[in-house]
KEMAR-266623 format. One line per field, with one value per residue (C-alpha): residue number from 0; x, y, z. Coordinates in steps of 0.001 Angstrom, whole numbers, plus 524288, in hexadecimal, padded with zeros to 5 digits. Layout:
N
pos	c(NUM,...)
x	c(X,...)
y	c(Y,...)
z	c(Z,...)
***
This chain:
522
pos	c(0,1,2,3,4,5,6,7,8,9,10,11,12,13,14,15,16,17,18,19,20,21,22,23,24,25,26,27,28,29,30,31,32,33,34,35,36,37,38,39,40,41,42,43,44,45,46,47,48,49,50,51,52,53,54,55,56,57,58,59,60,61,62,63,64,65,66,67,68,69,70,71,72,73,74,75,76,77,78,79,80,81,82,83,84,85,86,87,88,89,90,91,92,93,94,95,96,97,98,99,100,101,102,103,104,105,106,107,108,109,110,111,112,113,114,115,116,117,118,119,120,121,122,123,124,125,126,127,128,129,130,131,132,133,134,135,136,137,138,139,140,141,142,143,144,145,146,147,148,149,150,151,152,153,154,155,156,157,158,159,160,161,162,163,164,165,166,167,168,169,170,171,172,173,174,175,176,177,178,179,180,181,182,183,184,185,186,187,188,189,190,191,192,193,194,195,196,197,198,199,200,201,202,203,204,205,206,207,208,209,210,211,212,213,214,215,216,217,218,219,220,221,222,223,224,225,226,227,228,229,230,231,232,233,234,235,236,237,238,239,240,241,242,243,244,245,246,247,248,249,250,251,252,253,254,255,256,257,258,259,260,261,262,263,264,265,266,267,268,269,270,271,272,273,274,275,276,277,278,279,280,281,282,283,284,285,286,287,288,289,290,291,292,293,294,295,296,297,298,299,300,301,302,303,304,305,306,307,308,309,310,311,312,313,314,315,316,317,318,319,320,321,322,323,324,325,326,327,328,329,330,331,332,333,334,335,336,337,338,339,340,341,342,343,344,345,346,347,348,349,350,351,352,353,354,355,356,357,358,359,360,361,362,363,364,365,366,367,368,369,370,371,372,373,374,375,376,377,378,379,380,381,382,383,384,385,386,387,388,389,390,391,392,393,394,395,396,397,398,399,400,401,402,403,404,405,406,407,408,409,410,411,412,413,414,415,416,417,418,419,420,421,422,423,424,425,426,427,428,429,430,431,432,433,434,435,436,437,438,439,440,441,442,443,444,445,446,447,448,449,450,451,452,453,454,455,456,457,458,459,460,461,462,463,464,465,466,467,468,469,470,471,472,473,474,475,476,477,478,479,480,481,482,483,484,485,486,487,488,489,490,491,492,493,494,495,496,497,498,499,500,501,502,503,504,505,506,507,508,509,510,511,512,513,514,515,516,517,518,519,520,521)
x	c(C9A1B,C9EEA,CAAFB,CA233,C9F43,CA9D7,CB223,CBB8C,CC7AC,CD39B,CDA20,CDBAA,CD26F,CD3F9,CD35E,CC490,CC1FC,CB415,CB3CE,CB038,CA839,CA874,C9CEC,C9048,C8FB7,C950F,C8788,C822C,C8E96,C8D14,C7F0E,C839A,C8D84,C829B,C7A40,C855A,C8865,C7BAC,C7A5E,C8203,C7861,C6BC8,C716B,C73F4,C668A,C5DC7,C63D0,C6B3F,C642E,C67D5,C6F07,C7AB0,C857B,C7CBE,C8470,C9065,C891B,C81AE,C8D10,C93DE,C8745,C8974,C9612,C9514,C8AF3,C906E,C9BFC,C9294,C8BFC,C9AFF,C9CF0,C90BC,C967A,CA40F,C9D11,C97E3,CA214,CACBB,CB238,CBE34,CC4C9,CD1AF,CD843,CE4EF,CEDBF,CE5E3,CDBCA,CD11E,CC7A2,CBDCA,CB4B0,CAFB4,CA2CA,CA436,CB397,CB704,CC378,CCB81,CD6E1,CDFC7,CEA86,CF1C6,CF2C3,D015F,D0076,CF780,CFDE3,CF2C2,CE180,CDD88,CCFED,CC898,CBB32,CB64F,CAB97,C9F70,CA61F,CA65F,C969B,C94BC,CA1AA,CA925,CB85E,CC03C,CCC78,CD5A9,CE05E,CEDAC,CF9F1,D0278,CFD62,CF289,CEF4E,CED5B,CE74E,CD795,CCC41,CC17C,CB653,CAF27,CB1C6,CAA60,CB3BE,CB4DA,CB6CD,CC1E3,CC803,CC755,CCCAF,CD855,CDC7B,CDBC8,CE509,CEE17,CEEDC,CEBCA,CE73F,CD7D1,CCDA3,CCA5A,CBB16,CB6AD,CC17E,CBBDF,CC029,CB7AE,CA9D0,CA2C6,C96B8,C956A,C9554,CA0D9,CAEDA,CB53C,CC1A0,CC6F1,CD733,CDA48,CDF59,CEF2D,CFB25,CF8A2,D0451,CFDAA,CF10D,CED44,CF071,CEAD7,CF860,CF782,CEC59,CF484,CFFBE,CF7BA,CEF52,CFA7A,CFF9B,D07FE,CFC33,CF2DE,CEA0B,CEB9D,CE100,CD738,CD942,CD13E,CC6B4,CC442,CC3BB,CBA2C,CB103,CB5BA,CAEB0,CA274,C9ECC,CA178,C98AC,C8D37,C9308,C9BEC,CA998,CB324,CBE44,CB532,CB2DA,CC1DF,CC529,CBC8B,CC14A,CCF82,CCB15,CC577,CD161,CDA70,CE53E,CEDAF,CF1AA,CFBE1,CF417,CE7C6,CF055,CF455,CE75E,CE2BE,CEC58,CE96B,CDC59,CDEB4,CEAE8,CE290,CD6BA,CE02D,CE509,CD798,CD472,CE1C7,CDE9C,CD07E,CD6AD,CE152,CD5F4,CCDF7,CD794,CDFB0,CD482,CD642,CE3D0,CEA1C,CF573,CF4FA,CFB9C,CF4A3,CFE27,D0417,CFDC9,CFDC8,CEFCF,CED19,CDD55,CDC7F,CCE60,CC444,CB97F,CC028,CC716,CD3D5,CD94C,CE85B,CF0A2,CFD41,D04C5,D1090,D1736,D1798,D1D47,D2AD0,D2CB0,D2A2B,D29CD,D28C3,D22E9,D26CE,D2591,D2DD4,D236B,D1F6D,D2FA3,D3157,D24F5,D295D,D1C17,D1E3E,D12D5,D1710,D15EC,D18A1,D2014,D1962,D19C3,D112C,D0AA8,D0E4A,D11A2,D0850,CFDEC,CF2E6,CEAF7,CF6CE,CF7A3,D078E,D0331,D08B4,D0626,D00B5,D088E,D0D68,D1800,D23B6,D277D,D1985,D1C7C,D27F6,D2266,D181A,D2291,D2840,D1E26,D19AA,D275B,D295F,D35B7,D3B32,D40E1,D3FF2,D4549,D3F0A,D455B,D5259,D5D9C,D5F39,D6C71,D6F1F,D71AF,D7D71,D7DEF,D7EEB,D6F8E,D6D37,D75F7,D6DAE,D602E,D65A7,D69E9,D5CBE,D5503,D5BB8,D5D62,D4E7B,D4B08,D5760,D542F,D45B2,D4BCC,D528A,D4912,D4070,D4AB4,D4C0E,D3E20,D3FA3,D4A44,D416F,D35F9,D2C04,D2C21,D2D46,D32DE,D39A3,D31C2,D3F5E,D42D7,D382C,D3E6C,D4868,D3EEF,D3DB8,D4AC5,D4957,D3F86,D46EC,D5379,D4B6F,D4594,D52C5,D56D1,D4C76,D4C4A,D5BD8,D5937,D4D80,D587D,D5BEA,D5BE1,D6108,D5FCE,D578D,D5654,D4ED7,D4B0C,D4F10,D4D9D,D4D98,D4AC7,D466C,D3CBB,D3EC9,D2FF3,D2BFB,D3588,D3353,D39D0,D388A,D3C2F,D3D3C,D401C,D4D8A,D4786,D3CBF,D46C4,D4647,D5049,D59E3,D5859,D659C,D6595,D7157,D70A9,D7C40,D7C39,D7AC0,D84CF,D8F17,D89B5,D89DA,D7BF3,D703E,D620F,D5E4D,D5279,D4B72,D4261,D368E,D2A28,D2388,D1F5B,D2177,D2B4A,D36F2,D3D7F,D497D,D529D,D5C99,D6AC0,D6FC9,D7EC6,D8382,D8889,D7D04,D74E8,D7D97,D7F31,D6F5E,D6C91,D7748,D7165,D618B,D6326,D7121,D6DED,D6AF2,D7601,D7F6D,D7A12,D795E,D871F,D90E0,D8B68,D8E5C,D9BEF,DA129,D9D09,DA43A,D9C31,D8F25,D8B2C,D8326,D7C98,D702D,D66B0,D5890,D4D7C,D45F8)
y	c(2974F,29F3F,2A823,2B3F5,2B052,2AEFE,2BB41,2C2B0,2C0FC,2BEB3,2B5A0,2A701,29CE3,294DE,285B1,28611,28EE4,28CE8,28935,29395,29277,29948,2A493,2A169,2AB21,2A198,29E79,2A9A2,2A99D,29AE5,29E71,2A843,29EE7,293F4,29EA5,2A446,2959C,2928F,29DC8,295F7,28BBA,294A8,29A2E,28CE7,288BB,292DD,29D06,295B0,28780,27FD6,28AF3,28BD3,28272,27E8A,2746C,27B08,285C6,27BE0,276D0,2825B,286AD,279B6,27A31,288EF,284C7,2778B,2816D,28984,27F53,27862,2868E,2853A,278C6,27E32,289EA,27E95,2765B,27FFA,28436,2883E,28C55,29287,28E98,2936C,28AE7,28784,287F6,27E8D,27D74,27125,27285,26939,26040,25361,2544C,25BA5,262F8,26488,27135,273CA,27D29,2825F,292A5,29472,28EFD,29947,2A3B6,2AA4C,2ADB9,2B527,2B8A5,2BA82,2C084,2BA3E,2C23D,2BA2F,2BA63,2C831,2CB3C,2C31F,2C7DB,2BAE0,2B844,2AB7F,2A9D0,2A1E1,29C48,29AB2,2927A,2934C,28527,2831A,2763D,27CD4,288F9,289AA,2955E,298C4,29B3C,2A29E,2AA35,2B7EC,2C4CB,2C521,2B613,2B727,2C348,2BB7D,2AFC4,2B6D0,2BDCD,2B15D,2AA73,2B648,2BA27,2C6BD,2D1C9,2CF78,2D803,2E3C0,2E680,2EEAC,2EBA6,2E724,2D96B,2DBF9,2D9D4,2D054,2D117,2DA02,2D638,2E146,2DC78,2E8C1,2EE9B,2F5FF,2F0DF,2ECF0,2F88C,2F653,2F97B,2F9AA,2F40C,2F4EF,2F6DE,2F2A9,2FD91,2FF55,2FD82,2EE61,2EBF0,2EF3A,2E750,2DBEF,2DA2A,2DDEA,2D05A,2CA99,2BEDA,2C6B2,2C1A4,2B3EE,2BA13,2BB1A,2AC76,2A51B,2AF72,2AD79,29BF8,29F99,2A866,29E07,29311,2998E,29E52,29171,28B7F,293EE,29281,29CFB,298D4,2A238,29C56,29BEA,2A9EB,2ACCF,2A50D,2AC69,2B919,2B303,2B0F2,2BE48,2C674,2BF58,2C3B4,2B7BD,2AF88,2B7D6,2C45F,2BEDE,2BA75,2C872,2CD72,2C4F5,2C75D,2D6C7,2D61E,2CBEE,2D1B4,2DEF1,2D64B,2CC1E,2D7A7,2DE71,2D05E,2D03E,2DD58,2DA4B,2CCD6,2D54D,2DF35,2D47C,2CDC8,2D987,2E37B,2ED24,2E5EA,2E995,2E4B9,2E919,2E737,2E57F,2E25F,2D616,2D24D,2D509,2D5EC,2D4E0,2D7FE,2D781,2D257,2D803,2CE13,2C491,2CBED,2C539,2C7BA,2C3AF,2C59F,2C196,2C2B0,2CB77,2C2A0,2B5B1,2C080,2BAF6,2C462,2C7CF,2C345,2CB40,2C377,2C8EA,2C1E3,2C4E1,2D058,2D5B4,2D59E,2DF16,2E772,2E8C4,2E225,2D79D,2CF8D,2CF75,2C340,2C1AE,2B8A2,2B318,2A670,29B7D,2A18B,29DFE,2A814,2A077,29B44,29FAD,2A76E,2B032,2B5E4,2B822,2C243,2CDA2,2D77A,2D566,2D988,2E6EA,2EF8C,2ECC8,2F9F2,2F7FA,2EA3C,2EE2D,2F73A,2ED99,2E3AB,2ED4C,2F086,2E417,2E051,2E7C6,2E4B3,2F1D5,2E87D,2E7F9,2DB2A,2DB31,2E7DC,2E1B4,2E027,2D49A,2CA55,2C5ED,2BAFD,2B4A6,2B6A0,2A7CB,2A78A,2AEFF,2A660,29B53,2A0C1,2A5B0,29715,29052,299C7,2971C,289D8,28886,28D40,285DD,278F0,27A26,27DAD,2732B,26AB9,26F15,27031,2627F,2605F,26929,260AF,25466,25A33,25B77,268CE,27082,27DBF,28673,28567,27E09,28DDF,2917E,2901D,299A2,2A565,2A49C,2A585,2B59E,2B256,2A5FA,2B004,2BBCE,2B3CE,2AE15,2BC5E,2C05A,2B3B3,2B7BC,2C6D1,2C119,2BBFB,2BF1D,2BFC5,2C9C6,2CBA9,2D693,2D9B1,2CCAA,2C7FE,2C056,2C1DD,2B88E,2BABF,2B264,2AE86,2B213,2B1CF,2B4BB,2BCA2,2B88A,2C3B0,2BD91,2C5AD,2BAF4,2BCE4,2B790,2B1D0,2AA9B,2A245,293F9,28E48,28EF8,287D6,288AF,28243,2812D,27973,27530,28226,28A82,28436,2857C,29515,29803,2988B,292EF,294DD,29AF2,295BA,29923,29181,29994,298A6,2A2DA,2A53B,29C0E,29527,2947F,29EA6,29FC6,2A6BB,29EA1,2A079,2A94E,2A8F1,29E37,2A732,2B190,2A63A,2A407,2B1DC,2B363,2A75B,2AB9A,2BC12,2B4F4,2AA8D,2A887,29FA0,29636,29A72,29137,2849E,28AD8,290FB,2857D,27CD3,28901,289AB,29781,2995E,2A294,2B1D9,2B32B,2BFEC,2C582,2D473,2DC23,2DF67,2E744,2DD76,2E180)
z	c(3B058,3A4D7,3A47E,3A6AF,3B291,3B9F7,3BEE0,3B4FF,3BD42,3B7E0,3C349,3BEFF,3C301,3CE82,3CDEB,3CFEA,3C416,3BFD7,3AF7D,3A5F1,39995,38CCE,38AEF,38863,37FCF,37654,372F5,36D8F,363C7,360D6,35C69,35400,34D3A,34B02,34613,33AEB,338B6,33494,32995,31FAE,320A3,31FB0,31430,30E14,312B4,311B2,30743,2FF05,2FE28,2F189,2EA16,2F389,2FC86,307B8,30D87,30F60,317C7,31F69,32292,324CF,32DE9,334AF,33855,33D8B,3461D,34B40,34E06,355AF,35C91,3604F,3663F,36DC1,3736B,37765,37F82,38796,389BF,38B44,39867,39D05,3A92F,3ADAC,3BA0D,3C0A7,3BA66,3AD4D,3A2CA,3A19A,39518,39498,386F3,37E64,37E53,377B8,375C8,383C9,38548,39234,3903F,39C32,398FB,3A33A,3A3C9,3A534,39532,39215,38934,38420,38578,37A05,377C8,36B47,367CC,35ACA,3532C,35820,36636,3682E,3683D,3732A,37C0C,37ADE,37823,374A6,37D47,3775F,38112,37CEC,38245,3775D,3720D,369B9,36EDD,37DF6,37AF3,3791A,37543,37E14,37510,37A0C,3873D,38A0E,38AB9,39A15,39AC1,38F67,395AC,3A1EE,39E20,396AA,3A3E3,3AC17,3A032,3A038,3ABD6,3AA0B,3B3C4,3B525,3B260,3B990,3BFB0,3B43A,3A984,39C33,397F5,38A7A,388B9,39165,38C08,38065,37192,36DF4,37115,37522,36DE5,377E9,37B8A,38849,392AB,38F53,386C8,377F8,37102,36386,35A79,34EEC,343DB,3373C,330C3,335AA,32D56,32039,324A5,32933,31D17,310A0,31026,30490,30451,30716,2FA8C,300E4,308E7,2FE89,2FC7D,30698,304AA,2F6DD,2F7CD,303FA,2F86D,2EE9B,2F5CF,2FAC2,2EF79,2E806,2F070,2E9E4,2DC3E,2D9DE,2D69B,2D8E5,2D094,2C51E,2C634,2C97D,2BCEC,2B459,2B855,2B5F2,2A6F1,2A431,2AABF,2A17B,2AA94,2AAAC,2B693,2BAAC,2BA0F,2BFDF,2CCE2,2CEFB,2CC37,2D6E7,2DFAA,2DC98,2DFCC,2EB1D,2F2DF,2F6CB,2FD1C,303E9,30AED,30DA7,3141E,31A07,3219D,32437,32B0F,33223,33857,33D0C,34343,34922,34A51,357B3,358FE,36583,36CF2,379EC,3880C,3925D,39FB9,39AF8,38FDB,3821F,37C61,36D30,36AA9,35CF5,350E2,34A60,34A66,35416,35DC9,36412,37030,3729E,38001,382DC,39025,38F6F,398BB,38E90,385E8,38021,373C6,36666,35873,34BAB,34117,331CB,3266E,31BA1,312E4,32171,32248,318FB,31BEB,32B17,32FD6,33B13,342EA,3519E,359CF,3694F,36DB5,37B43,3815B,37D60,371D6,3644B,35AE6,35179,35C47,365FB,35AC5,35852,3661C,36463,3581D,35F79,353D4,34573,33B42,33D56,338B0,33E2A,346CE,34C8B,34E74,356DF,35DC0,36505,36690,36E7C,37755,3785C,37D22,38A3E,38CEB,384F7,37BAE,36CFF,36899,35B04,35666,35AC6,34EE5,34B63,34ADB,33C0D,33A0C,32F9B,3243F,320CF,32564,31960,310A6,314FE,3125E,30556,302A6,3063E,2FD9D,2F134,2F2AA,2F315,2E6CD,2E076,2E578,2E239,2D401,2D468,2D73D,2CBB3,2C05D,2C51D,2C0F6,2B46B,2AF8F,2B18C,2AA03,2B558,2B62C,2A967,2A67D,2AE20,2BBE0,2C25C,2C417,2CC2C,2D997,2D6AE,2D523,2E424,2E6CC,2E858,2F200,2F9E6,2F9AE,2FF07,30AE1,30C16,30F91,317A7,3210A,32219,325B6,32DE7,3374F,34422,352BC,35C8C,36C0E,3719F,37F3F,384C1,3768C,36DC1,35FD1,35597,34543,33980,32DFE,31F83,31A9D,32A6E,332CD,34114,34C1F,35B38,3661E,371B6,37E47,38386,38E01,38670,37EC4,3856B,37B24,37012,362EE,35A2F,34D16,342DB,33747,33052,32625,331A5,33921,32F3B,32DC2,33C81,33C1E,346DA,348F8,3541F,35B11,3675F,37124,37861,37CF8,37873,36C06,3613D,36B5F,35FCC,35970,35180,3452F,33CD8,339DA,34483,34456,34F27,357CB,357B5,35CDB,36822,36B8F,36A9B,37292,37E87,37E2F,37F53,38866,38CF9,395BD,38904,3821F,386C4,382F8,373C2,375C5,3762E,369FE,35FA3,35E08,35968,34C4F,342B8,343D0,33DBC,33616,34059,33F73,34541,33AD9,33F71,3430D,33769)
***
């Protein structure tokens, strides 16, 4: 039977469970792919003939509908079934596929509507564990079955007689949030903020070799034209690249916004009980949760322009998701300004506590003295190097001084990695600074840190200096901040776990003071 048959309960299945299958609904939208597929090849056909590429769209026809038809072929063979203890998924034809993963590994069930989806009602639930090798999509499973399906993974409170779980059997996804506490909504100030990047005209890049080689392909070169237009502005090289980037910088960042909305349109972060809910797209509509109780802290995300600007991207911190993996389901927050940023961190947080605001520990001075040190003798070496070649004859003139014009840059990020610095105790979390280009804040729980990582090389040894490291399972598992004095290592490992603290204690003998100060997280 199919999943919209059986009862919308959200108790787990018993050993007997009956298998599910995906909706049959598939159909109709696998029809509508073969048809769309097979326009490029009418048009090269029919329309076109002699006087146009008609290869390339019969092929391109092809492949759409062998795509289609492979789709057909997965609704048939796919079923899947979830019993108390795990998750079973059998699919495949002429290579078959046997997936057991056991539900105490599974960290996430997000659901997606993509735009061809939502006419006929039907979701993709994509089922995380933290590992990309163990975690699989169901493609395509019918709004009650999804909503279904998530509960039973999540262990959530089931559904009410009466209580919407979204449309069943309408065409219209509804828009409406979930009954519960909204943390946060997307504002029309994001949109700015999201889309005025320093590379935003890298955007109009891809675009323009996409309309470079269709239209080559009906004998209209673009470069030709572009080189032309080069001859009769007579503007010079120099001229002409700030022309372009002019005239390209203003449309990167119209794309850039246009991107932003149709990934984040109706953004809302919401609570509902124990679980944090993201519902966020335009044309594909994505569905996040997260349960409050896997929930080991925080992480502000600021590279070095956003720095200055006070804009931050929020991450959570949970156990067994990757800050980089499961289709970015730790993105807490896009970018937003920083006050705003703080204030959802502290509601998400329930605990009262506000670990991300908390001042930070500098640390010595000689961590500054040995950034300063590695960015000029870069540029010096690589100078080196060439007046090497100069002298030789290989490379004429005066190009031997080129790496030294990037020593105002090397020195500047050698000051903001040291300001970036830092680590402090607040209430139950621990928190831990770094990153020059990127700076990286995590708020982790004390009693999410498994182990202690302490690193000295020989320069740090003789400055009294160590890296501080620290083991977790949550999040990205390992996080850390260099050149903390000696003795503000010790003193941080024995206030977060002092249990641990003894078997770092002894090995350190007493090193002379380090410089050691508060400065304000920011």
């Amino acid at each position: 039977m199919t999943t919209a048959d059986a009862p919308t309960t959200g108790a787990p299945a018993t050993g007997d469970a009956p298998w599910r299958r995906l909706s049959p609904r598939l159909f109709w939208v696998d029809l509508i792919r073969a048809a769309l597929a097979s326009v490029p090849g009418y048009l090269g056909l029919v329309v076109l003939g002699d006087d146009g590429p008609v290869w390339p769209l019969v092929a391109a026809s092809a492949f759409g509908v062998l795509q289609a038809v492979s789709d057909l072929v997965r609704l048939l063979t796919t079923r899947y079934r979830v019993l108390d203890d795990r998750v079973e998924l059998h699919s495949g034809w002429v290579a078959r596929r046997r997936r057991t993963v056991a539900r105490d590994r599974i960290r996430s069930a997000d659901t997606t509507a993509k735009l061809l989806h939502r006419p006929f009602g039907l979701r993709v639930v994509r089922i995380g564990t933290g590992e990309q090798a163990s975690s699989f999509t169901l493609d395509a499973l019918d709004a009650r079955s999804a909503t279904r399906l998530q509960r039973e993974l999540l262990a959530q409170k089931p559904a009410t007689a009466g209580e919407p779980t979204g449309d069943e059997t309408t065409g219209n996804e509804s828009t409406a949030v979930a009954p519960g506490d909204v943390i946060a909504r997307l504002r029309p100030a994001w949109v700015l903020i999201n889309a005025v990047r320093v590379w935003a005209v890298l955007a109009v890049i891809g675009p323009v070799f996409a309309v470079y080689w269709f239209l080559r392909a009906f004998g209209v070169d673009l470069l030709d034209t572009g080189l032309r237009l080069y001859t009769a502005l007579g503007l010079g090289p120099v001229w002409t690249i700030v022309l372009g980037v002019a005239v390209a910088y203003p449309i990167g960042v119209v794309m850039q916004a246009g991107a932003f909305l149709t990934e984040n349109w109706r953004f809302t972060l919401t609570r509902d009980g124990g679980t944090l809910i993201t519902r966020r797209g335009l044309l594909d509509t994505h569905t996040a949760q997260r349960d409050e109780q896997r929930v080991r802290g925080l992480a502000f995300k600021e590279p070095l322009v956003w720095r200055w600007l006070r804009i931050t991207e929020t991450l959570l911190i949970t156990t067994g998701l990757r800050s980089a993996g499961e289709a970015g389901s730790a993105t807490l927050l896009p970018r937003v300004r920083q006050p705003e940023a703080r204030a959802v961190a502290a509601r998400v947080l329930t605990d009262g506590h506000r670990p991300l605001e908390a001042r930070l520990h500098r640390h010595p001075r000689g961590a500054l003295t040995r950034r300063l040190i590695r960015a000029v003798t870069g540029p010096v070496l690589l100078t080196a190097v060439l007046g090497g070649f100069t002298l030789s004859g290989a490379i004429p003139g005066r190009w031997w001084l080129l790496p030294l014009t990037f020593l105002p840059l090397t020195l500047v990020l050698a000051v903001a990695g040291y300001r970036a610095l830092g680590h402090a105790m607040a209430g139950p979390y621990l928190v831990l600074r770094r990153g020059a280009l990127t700076r990286l804040t995590v708020a982790l729980r004390r009693d999410a840190v498994i182990g202690w990582t302490l690193r000295q090389s020989l320069f740090q040894r003789w400055g009294g200096r160590i890296t501080i490291g620290v083991s977790t399972a949550a999040g990205d598992r390992f996080y850390h901040t260099e050149d903390a004095g000696t003795e503000q290592a010790i003193a941080l490992i024995r206030a977060a776990t002092p249990e641990l603290a003894a078997q770092f204690a002894e090995p350190f003998p007493a090193e002379r003071p380090a410089r050691s100060g508060a400065v304000p997280a920011g």
